[in-house]
C-alpha positions as CSV (number, residue, x, y, z in Angstrom):
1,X,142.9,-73.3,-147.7
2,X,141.7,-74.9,-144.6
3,X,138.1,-76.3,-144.4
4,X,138.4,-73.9,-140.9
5,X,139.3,-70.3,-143.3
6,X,137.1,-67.5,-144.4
7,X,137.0,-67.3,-148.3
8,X,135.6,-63.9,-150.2
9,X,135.3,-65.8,-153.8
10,X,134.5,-62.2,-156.5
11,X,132.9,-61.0,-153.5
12,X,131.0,-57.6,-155.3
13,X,128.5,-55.4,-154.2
14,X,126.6,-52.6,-155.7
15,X,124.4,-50.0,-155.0
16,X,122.1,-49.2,-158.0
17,X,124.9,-47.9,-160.2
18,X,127.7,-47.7,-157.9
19,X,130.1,-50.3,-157.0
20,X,130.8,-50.3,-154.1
21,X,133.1,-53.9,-153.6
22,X,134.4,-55.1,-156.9
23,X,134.7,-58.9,-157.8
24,X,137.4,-59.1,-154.5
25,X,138.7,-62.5,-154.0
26,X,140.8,-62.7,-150.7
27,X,141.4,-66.1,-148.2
28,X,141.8,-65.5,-144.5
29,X,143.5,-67.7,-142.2
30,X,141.4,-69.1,-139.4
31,X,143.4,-67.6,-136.4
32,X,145.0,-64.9,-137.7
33,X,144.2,-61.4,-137.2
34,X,143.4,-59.2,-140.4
35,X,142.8,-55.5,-140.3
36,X,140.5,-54.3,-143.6
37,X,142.2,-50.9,-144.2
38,X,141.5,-48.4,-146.0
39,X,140.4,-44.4,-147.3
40,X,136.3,-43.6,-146.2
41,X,134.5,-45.1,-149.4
42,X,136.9,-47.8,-150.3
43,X,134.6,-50.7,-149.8
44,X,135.8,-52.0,-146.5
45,X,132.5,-51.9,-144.1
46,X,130.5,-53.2,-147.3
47,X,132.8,-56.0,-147.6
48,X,132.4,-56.5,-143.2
49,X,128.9,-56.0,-143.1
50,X,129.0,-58.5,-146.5
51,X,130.9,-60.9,-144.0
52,X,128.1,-60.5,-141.6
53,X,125.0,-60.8,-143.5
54,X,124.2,-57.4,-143.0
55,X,124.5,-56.3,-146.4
56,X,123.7,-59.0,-149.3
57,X,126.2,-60.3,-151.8
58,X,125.1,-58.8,-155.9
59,X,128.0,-60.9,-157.1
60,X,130.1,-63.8,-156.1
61,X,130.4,-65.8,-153.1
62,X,131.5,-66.2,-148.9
63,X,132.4,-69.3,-148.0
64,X,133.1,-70.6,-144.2
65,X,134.3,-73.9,-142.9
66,X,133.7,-75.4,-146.5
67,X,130.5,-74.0,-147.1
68,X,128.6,-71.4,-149.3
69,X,127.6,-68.9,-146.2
70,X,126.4,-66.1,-148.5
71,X,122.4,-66.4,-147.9
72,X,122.4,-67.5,-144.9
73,X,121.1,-65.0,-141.9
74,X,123.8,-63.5,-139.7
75,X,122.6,-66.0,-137.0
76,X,123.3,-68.9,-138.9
77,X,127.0,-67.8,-140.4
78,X,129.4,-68.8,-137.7
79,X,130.2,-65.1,-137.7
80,X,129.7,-62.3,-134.9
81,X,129.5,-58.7,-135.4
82,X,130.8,-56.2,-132.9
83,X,129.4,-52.7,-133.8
84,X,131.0,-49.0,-133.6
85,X,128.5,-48.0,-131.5
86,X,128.7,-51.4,-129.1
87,X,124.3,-51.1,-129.6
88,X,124.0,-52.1,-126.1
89,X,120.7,-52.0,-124.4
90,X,120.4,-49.4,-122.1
91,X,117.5,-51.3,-120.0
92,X,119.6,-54.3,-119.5
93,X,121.8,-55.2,-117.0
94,X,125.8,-55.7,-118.7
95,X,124.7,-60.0,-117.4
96,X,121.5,-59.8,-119.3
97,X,123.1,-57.8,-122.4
98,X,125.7,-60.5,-122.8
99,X,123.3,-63.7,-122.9
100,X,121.0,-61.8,-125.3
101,X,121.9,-64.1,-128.2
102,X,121.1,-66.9,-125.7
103,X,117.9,-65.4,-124.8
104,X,116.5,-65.7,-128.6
105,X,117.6,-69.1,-129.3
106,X,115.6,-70.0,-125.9
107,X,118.6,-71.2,-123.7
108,X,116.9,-71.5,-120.1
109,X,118.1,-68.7,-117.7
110,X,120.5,-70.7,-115.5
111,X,122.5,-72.3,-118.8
112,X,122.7,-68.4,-120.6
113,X,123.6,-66.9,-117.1
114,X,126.4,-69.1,-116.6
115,X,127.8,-68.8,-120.3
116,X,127.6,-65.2,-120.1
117,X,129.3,-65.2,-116.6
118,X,131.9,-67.0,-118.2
119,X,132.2,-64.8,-121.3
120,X,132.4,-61.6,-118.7
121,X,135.1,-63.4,-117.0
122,X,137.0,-63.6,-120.0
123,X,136.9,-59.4,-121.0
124,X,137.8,-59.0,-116.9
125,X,134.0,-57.7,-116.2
126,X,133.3,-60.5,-113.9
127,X,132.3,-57.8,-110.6
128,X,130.1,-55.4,-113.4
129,X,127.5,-57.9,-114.1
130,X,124.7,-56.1,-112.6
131,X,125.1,-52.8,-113.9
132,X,123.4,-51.2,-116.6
133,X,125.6,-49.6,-119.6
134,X,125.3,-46.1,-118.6
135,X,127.3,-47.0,-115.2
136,X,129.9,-47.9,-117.4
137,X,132.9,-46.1,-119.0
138,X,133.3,-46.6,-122.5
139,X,136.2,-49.2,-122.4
140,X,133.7,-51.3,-120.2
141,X,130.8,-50.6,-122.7
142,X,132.8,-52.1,-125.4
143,X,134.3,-55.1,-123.5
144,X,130.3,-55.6,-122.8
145,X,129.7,-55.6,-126.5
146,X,132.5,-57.8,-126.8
147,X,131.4,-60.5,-124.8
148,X,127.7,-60.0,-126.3
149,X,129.7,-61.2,-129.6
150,X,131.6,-63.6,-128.6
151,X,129.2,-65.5,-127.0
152,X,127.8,-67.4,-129.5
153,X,131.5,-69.1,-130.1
154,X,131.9,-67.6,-133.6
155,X,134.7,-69.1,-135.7
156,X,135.3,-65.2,-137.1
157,X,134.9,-62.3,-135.5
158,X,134.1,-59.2,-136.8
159,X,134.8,-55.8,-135.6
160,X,133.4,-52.6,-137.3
161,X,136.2,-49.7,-136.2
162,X,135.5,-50.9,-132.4
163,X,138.0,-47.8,-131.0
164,X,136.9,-45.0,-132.9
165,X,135.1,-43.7,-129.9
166,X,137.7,-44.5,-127.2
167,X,140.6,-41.9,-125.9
168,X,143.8,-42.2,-127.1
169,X,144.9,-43.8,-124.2
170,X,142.6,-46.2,-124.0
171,X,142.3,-47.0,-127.3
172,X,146.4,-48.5,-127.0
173,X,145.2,-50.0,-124.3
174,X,142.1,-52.2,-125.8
175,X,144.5,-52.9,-128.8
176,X,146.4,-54.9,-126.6
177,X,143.5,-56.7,-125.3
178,X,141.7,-57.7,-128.3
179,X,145.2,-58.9,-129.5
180,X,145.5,-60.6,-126.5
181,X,142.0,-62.0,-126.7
182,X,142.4,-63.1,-130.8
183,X,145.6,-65.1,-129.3
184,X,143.6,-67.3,-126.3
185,X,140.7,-67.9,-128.5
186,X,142.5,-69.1,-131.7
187,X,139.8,-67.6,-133.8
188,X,139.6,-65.5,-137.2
189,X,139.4,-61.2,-135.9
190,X,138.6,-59.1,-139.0
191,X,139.0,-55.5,-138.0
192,X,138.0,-52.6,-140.5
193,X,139.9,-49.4,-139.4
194,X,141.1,-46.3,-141.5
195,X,143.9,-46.0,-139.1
196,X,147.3,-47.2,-140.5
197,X,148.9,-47.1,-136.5
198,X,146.3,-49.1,-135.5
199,X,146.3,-52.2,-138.3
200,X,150.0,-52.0,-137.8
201,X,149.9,-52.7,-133.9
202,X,147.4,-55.2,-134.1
203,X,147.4,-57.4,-137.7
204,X,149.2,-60.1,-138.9
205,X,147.9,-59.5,-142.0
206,X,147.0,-56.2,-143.3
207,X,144.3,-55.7,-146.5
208,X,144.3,-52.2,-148.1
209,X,140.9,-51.0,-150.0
210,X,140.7,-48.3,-152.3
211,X,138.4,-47.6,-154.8
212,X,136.3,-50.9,-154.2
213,X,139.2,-53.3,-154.8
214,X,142.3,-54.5,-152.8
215,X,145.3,-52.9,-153.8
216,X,147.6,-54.7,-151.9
217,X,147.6,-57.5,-148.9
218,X,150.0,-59.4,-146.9
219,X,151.9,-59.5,-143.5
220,X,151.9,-56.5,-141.9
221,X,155.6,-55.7,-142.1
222,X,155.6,-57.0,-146.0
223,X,152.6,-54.3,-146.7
224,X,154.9,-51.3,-144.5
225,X,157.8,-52.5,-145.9
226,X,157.2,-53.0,-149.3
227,X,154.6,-51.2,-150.7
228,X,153.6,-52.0,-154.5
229,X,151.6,-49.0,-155.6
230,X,152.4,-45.2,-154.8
231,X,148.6,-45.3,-153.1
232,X,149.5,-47.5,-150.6
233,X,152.9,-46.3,-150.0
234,X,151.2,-42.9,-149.4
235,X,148.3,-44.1,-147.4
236,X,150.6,-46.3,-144.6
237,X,152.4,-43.2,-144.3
238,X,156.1,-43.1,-143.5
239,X,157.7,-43.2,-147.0
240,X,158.5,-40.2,-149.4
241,X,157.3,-40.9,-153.0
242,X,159.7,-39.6,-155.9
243,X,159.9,-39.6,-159.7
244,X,163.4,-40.8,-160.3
245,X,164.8,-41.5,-163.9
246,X,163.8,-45.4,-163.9
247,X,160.7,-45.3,-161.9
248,X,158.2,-44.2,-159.1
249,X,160.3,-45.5,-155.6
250,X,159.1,-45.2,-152.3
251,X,162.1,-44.7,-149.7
252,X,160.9,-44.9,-145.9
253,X,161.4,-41.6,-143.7
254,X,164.0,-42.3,-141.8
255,X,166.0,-44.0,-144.1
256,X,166.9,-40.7,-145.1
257,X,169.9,-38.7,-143.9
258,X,170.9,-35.1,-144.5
259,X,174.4,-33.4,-144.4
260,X,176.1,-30.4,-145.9
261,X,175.6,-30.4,-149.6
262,X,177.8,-33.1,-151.4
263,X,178.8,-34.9,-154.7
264,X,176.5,-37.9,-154.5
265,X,174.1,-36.2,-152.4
266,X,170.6,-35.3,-153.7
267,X,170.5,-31.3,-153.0
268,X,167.4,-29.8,-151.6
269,X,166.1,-26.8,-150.0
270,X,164.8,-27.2,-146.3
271,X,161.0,-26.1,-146.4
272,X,160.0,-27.2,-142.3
273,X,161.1,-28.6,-139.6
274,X,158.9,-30.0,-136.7
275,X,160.2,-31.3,-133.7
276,X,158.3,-34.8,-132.6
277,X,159.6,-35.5,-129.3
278,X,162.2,-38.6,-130.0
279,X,162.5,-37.5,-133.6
280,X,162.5,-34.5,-135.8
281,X,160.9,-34.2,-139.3
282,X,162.5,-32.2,-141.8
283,X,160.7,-31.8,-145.5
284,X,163.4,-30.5,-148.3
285,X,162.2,-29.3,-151.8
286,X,164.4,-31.2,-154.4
287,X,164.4,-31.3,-158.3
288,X,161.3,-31.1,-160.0
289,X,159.7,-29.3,-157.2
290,X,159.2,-32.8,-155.2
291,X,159.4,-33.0,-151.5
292,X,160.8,-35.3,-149.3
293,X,160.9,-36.2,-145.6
294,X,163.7,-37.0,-143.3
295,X,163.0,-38.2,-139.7
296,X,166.1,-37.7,-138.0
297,X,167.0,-38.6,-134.3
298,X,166.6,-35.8,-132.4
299,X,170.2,-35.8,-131.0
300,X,171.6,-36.3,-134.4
301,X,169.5,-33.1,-135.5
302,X,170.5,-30.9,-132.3
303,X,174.1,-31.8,-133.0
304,X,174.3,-29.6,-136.4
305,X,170.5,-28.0,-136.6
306,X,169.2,-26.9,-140.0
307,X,166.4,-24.0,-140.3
308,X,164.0,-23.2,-143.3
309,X,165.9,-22.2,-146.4
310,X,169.3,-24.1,-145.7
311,X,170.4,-25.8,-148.8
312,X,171.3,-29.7,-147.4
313,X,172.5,-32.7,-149.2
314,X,169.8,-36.2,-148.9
315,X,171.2,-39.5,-148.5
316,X,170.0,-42.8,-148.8
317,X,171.1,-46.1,-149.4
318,X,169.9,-48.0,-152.6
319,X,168.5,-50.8,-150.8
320,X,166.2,-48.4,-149.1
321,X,165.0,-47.3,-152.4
322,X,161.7,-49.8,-153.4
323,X,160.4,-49.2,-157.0
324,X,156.3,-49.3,-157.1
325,X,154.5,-51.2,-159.5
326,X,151.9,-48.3,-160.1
């Protein structure tokens, strides 16, 4: 580790009885971007808003830059926040929202001005400065909000499911630009999301939560690719789960082919098919009354079409076929 990383050292939390983060111990790299992933409940804000200063530690420790950060007030962590909501003030203008921080530590007008000019040239809001927030849409309100965090030069920052409220459309749009943004400042983004699309587009590393602890973590690719436990295989979607004779496997959608029924071929029923555009997804019922899902191209499909009830043979290659641990 890096005198520059983020360290959660048995990082727990509890709530009266409940725990809510258990003993968690997890290093992140100073200019990487990690996505906190996970079911509703799994710990993930608590271990953020931990992060922050927002919620205090019961057990264990957060250590930044070399130092224990974990009693320290949010103003004094080297950390930054960004909220859901963006908690903008409506009665400021999107220049006097942005040197807020500024503001508080007493910064003279002219010096906060010009930082905060400089952190609304950075999110491309240079010509909004004058408006208030309700004049803007809600990609602007949140490139506000992420100026208003940034400027305090934060060596991590944090970012509490910041496109939850944003269209679809938009939302693949800001993931681009806070990639872009983690890349040009060279800082530590820690991004909790319950959306498995989303960590994948934007994380190098990807940590999944459930039931207060980290059930697996790694690359992003690593944690789709190779998941260890059937939860996590399940909740990154995109892999069937089976009980074969040596093991729980999971085997990635379209990995799976389908053809008349074979020798060598697993034999299943066809139970649906739904047609996704590029691809269609065809679920089977196989021994044991367990179902499994092919996504097939949708040229490939057309070619010899299957409907509900057509007994089909499953195919797979073994290297396809990854045993969990759990």
């Amino acid at each position: 580790m890096s005198n520059q990383d983020l360290e959660l050292v048995s990082v727990t939390k509890r709530y009266g009885a409940t725990v809510a983060v258990d003993a968690i111990n997890y290093c992140f790299k100073s200019d990487s971007y990690t996505c906190l992933l996970g079911p509703s409940g799994c710990g993930k804000s608590s271990t953020l808003r931990m992060i922050a200063g927002h919620e205090s530690v019961s057990d264990g420790s957060i250590v930044l830059d070399g130092r224990d950060v974990s009693h320290l007030p949010p103003a004094q962590r080297g950390t930054a926040m960004m909220f859901q909501n963006y908690a903008l003030f409506p009665h400021l203008s999107v220049l006097d929202n942005v040197a807020f921080s500024l503001k508080m530590k007493g910064v003279d007008t002219a010096k906060r001005h010009a930082e905060a000019r400089e952190m609304l040239e950075l999110v491309d809001l240079t010509d909004l400065a004058a408006r208030l927030p309700d004049q803007l849409s809600g990609g602007q309100q949140q490139r506000v909000a992420l100026a208003r965090a940034l400027i305090t030069r934060p060596q991590v920052l944090l970012l509490d499911e910041p496109l939850s409220a944003l269209d679809p459309f938009l939302r693949i749009r800001m993931r681009g630009e806070l990639r872009k943004l983690q890349k040009e400042l060279g800082i530590s983004f820690i991004h909790v999301t319950h959306g498995q699309d989303e960590a994948l587009a934007l994380a190098d590393d990807i940590i999944v939560m459930n039931n207060a602890v980290i059930e697996q973590a790694g690359p992003a690719r690593d944690v789709f690719n190779a998941p260890q436990t059937q939860f996590v295989a399940q909740f990154m979607g995109g892999h069937n789960v089976l009980a074969l004779p040596d093991g729980h496997f999971a085997i990635r959608t379209d990995a799976v082919s389908i053809s008349a029924p074979t020798d060598g071929a697993v034999e299943g029923n066809v139970t649906a098919i739904e047609y996704q555009g590029t691809h269609v997804s065809l679920s089977a019922m196989i021994t044991d009354n367990q179902e499994i899902l092919a996504l097939i191209p949708d040229s490939t499909f057309f070619a010899n079409p299957h409907t509900p009830g057509d007994r089909i043979g499953l195919h797979w290659d073994s290297k396809d076929q990854h045993k969990l641990t759990a």
